[in-house]
C-alpha positions in Angstrom: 0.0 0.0 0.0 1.1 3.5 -0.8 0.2 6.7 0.9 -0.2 9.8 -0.4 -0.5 13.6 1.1 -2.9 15.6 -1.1 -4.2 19.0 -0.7 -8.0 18.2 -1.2 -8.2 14.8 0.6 -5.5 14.8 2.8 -4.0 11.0 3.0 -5.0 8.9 -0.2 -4.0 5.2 0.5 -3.6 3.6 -3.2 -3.2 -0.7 -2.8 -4.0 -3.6 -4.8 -4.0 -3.1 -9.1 -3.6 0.7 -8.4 -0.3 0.9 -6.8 0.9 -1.3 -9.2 -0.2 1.1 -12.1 0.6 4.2 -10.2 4.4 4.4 -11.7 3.5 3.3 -15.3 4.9 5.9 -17.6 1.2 6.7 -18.8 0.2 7.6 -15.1 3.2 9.4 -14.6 3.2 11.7 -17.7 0.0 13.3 -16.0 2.3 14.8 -13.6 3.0 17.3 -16.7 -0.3 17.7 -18.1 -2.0 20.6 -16.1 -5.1 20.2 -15.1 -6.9 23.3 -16.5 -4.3 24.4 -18.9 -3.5 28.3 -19.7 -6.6 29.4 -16.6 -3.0 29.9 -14.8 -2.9 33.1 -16.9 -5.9 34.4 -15.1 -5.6 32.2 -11.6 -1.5 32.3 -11.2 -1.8 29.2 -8.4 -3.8 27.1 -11.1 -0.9 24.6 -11.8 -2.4 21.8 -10.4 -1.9 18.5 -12.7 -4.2 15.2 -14.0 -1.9 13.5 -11.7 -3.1 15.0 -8.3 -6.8 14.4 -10.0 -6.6 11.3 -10.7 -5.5 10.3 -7.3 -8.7 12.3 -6.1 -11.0 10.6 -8.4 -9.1 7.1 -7.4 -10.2 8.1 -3.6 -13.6 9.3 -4.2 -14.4 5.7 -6.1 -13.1 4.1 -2.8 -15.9 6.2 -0.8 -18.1 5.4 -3.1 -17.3 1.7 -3.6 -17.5 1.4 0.3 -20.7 3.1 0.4 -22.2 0.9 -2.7 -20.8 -2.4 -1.0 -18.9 -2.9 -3.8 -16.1 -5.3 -3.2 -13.6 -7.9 -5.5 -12.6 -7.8 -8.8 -15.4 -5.8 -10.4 -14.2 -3.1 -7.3 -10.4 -3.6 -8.5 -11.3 -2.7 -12.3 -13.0 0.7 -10.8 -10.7 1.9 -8.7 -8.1 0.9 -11.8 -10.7 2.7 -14.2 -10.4 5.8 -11.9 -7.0 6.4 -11.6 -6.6 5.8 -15.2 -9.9 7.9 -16.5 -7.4 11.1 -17.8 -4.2 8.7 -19.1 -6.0 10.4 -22.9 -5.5 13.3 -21.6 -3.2 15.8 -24.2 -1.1 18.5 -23.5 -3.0 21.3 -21.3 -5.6 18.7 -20.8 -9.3 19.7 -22.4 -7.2 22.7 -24.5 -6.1 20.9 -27.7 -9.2 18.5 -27.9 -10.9 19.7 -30.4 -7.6 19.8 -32.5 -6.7 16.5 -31.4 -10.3 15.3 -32.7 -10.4 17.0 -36.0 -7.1 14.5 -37.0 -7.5 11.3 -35.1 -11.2 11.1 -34.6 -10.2 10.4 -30.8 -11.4 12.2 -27.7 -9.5 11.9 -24.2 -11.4 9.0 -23.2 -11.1 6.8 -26.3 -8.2 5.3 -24.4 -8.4 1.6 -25.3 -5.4 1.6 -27.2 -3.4 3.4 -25.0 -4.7 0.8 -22.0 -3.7 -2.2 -24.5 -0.4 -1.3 -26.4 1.5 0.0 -23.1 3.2 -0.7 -19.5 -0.4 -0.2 -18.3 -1.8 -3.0 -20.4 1.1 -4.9 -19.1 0.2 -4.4 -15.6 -3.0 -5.1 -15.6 -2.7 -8.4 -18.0 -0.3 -9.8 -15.4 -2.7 -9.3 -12.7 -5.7 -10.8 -14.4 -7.5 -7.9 -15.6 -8.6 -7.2 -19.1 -7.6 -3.6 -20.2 -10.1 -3.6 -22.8 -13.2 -3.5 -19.7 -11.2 -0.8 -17.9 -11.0 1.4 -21.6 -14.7 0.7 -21.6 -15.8 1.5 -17.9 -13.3 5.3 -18.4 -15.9 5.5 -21.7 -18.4 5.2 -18.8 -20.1 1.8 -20.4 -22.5 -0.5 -18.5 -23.9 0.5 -15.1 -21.0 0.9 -13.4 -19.3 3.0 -15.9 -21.7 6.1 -14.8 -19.5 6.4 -11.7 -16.7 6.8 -13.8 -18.2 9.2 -16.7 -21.7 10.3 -15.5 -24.1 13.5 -14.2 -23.2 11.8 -10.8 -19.3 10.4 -11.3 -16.2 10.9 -8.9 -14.4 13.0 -11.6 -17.0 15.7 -11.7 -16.7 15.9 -7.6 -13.0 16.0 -7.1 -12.3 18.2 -9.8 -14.9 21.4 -8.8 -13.5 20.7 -5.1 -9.6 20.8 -6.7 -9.9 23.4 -9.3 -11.9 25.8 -6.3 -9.4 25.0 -4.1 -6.2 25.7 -6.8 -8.1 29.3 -8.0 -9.0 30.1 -5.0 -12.7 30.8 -5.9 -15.5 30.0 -3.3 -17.8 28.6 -6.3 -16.8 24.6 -6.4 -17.3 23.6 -2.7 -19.5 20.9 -3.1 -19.8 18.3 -0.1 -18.7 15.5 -2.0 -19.4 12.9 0.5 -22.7 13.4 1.6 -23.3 13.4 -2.5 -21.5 9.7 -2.5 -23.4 8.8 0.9 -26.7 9.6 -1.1 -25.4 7.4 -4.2 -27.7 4.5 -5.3 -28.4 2.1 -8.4 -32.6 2.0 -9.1 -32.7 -0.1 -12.0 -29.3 -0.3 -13.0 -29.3 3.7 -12.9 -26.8 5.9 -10.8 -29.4 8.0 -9.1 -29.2 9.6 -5.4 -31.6 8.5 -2.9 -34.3 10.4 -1.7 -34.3 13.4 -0.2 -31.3 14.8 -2.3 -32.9 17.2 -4.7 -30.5 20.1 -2.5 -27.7 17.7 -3.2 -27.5 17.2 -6.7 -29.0 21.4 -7.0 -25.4 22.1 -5.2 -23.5 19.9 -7.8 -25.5 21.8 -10.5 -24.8 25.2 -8.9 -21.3 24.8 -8.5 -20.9 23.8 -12.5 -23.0 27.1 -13.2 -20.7 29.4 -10.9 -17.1 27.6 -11.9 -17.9 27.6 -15.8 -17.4 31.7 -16.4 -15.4 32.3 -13.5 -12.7 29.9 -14.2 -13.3 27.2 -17.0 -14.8 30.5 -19.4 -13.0 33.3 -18.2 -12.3 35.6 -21.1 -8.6 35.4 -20.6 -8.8 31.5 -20.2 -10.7 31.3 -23.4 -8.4 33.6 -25.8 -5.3 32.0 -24.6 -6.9 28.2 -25.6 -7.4 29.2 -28.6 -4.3 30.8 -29.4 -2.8 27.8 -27.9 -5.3 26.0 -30.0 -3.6 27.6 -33.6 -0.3 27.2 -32.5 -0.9 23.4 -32.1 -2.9 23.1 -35.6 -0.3 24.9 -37.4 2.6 22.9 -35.3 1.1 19.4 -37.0 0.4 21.1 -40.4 3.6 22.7 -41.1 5.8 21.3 -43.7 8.6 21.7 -41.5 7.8 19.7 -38.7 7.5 16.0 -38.5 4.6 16.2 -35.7 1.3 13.9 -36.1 -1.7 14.9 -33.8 -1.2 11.1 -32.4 2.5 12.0 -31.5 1.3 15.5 -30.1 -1.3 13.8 -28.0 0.9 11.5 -26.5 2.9 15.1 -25.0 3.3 16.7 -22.0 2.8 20.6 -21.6 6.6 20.7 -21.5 6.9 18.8 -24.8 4.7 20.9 -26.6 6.1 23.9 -25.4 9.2 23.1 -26.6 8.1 22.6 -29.8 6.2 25.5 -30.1 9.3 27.6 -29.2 11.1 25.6 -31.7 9.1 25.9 -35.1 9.1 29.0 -37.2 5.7 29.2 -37.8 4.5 28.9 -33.8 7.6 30.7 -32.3 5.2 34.3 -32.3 2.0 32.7 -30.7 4.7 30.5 -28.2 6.4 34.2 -27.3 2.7 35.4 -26.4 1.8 32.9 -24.1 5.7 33.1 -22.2 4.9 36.9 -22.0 0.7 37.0 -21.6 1.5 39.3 -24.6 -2.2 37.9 -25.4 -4.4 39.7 -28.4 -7.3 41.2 -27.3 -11.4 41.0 -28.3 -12.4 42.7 -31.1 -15.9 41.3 -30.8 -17.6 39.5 -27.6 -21.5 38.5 -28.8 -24.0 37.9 -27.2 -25.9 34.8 -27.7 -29.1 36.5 -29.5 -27.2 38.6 -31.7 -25.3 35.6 -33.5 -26.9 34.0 -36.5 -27.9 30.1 -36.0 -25.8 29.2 -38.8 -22.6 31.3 -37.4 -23.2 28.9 -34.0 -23.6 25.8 -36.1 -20.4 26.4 -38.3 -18.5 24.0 -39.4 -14.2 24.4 -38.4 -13.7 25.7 -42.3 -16.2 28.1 -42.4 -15.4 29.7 -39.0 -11.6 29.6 -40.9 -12.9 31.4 -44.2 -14.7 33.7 -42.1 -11.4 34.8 -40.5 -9.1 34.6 -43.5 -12.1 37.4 -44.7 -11.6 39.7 -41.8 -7.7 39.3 -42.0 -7.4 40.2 -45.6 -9.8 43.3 -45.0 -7.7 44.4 -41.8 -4.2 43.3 -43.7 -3.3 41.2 -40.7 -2.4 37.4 -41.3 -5.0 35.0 -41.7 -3.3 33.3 -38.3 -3.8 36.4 -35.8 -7.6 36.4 -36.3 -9.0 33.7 -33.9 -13.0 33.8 -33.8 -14.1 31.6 -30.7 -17.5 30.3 -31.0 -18.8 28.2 -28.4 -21.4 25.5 -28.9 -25.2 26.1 -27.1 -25.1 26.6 -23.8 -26.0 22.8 -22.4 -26.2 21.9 -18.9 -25.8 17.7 -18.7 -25.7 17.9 -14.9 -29.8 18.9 -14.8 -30.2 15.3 -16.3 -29.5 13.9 -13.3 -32.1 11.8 -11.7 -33.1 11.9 -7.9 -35.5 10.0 -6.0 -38.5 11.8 -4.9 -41.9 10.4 -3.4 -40.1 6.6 -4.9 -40.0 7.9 -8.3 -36.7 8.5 -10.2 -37.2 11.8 -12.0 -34.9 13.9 -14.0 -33.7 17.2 -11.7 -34.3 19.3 -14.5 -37.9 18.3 -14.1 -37.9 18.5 -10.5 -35.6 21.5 -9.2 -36.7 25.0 -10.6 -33.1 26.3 -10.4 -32.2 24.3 -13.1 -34.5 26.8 -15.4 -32.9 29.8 -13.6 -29.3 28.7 -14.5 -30.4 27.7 -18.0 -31.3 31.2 -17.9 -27.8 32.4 -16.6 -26.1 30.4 -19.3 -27.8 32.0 -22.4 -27.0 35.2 -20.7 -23.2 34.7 -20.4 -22.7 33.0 -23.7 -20.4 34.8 -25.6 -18.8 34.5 -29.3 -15.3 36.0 -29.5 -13.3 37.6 -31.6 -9.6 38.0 -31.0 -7.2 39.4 -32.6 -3.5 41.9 -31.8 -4.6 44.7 -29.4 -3.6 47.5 -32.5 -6.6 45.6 -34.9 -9.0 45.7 -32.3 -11.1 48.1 -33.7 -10.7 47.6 -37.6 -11.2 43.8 -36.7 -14.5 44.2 -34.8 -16.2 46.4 -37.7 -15.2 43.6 -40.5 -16.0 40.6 -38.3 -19.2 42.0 -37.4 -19.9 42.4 -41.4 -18.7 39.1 -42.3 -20.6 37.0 -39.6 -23.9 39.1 -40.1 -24.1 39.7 -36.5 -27.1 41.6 -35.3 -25.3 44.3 -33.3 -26.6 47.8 -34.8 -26.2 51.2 -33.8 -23.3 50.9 -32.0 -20.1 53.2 -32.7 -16.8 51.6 -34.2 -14.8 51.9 -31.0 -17.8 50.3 -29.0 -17.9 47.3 -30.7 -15.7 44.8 -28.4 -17.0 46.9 -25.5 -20.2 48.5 -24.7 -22.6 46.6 -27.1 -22.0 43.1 -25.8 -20.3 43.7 -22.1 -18.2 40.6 -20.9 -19.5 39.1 -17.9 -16.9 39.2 -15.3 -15.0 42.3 -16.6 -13.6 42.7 -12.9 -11.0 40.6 -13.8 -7.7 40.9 -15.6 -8.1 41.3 -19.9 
């Protein structure tokens, strides 16, 4: 057995399959993939890692595994599952996934390969353990997979608690354990018992307040997607012998490195070092954005800023337009028991339709470009998207006619 010291949970004790997986390179490389990427820009103490999460989400599934009577092998391939959920994970974790996705039609939990063809297949082989049913319990398949990758599972509660704790905002304090105390299976579903509709409201809440505070700060969201180009252009150049498999496989360091290294990243890799960052030209509000601008497609939302560049005479690569999918909200489709029937909370907790609410209001599409374009840019992007923002004048555009939510914090 192996104990750990960590700065959510205190002592984690790690036995069985787990210890023996804990020093496998793919475990290890987490200790240099941060857990929420470039928010350190904005939050300096945000360096936390997938490593220290995964050890959090190992020791919530031992709560909850204790509290489920859960015990044996199928007990040893979750807590396995757990500590293993992020080994997908690519440089600055959920930063380059889109990237990563557009050229290897994987996502971070499409692990199976990883699980099989590695020390960590080896590991769990040798202990009698299939690494094929782990890859598929991280995918969160079958009933016990929703503890793993579910409205309800142990990675959603340790990493509010961790990234709260790391920004030092008050807004992801959820009381994780009276959440796995209220933890039960109706029908082969993950539901919490009754009398939990507060409980799984406070999960809800805690999303809501964490997701434009930290995960979609402004600052957080133009430096991902400059981090974003630098890593397209990084596996597109001719000059570089980078795959998207080979730069998923990375660390932060490694990409870093490489960024700094290649020609055609070395500016946007300078930008980040310095949080020399560009600036928005245009921040939108949800009802002033066309349907089709929301649904575009990744070469339209690039022909649309190869348009704006050409009008502003910038390069086609220092106009970034950010468009966020609708606002969604998967944790009001979890179900609570209430007068013995299993309903949806959405259908039962009427703060679900007030954060709905919230969320359309703080949607944003951004435009960002070098802080000397700002203006120019705004005025042509505006034109070329068709956005419905009228009346305003030319130095107003990134400003006063769609104000940024949390403007109290550094731009």
């Amino acid at each position: 057995m192996t104990t750990i010291k960590d700065s959510v949970h205190d002592h984690i004790e790690i036995q069985g399959v787990a210890a023996a997986l804990l020093d496998t390179p793919p475990i290890q490389r987490l200790r240099r993939v941060t857990q929420l990427g470039t928010v350190h820009l904005v939050y300096p103490a945000a360096n936390h890692t997938r490593f220290e999460h995964s050890l959090g989400v190992y020791h919530l599934m031992n709560r909850a595994l204790s509290h489920l009577d859960l015990d044996g092998p199928r007990a040893e391939r979750l807590r396995a599952a757990a500590l293993l959920h992020d080994v997908g994970h690519s440089p600055y974790s959920h930063n380059l996934e889109p990237v990563i996705h557009r050229y290897t039609g994987k996502y971070h939990d499409d692990v199976t390969n990883l699980l099989v063809d590695s020390a960590v297949g080896d590991t769990l082989s040798d202990r009698g353990y299939d690494p094929e049913r782990i890859a598929a319990l991280i995918r969160g398949d079958g009933k016990y997979g929703q503890l793993i990758s579910g409205e309800l599972d142990v990675d959603r509660m340790d990493y509010l608690v961790r990234d709260a704790h790391h920004t030092g905002v008050p807004y992801g304090t959820i009381d994780h354990e009276r959440l796995i105390r209220a933890l039960t299976f109706v029908d082969g579903e993950l539901v919490l018992a009754a009398g939990n509709v507060q409980t799984a409201e406070s999960l809800l809440l805690a999303r809501a307040l964490m997701n434009p505070t930290v995960y979609r700060h402004h600052v957080a969201r133009i430096s991902k997607t400059m981090l974003r180009r630098a890593a397209e252009q990084l596996i597109t150049t001719d000059t570089t012998a980078i795959t998207a498999s080979q730069l998923r496989r990375m660390d932060d360091h490694d990409l870093h490195v490489a960024l700094r290294s290649t020609k055609a990243t070395t500016h946007i890799a300078s930008r980040l070092d310095t949080r020399d960052l560009y600036k928005r030209a245009v921040w939108a509000e949800l009802d002033t954005v066309p349907e089709s601008v929301i649904n575009a497609d990744h070469d339209t939302i690039r022909s649309f800023e190869r348009t704006v560049a050409d009008r502003v005479g910038l390069d086609s690569e220092e106009v970034i337009i950010d468009i966020p999918g609708h606002p969604s909200m998967t944790e009001s489709s979890s179900r609570v028991v209430v007068s013995g029937e299993v309903r949806r909370l959405a259908d039962q907790s009427p703060l679900v339709s007030a954060l709905r609410t919230a969320q359309k209001q703080q949607w944003r599409l951004g435009v960002y470009v070098p802080a000397t374009a700002t203006d120019r840019a705004g005025i042509d992007a505006v034109e070329t998207m068709g956005l419905d923002i009228s009346g305003a004048p030319v130095s107003d555009i990134q400003h006063k006619t769609v104000t940024a939510t949390l403007d109290e914090f550094s731009d």
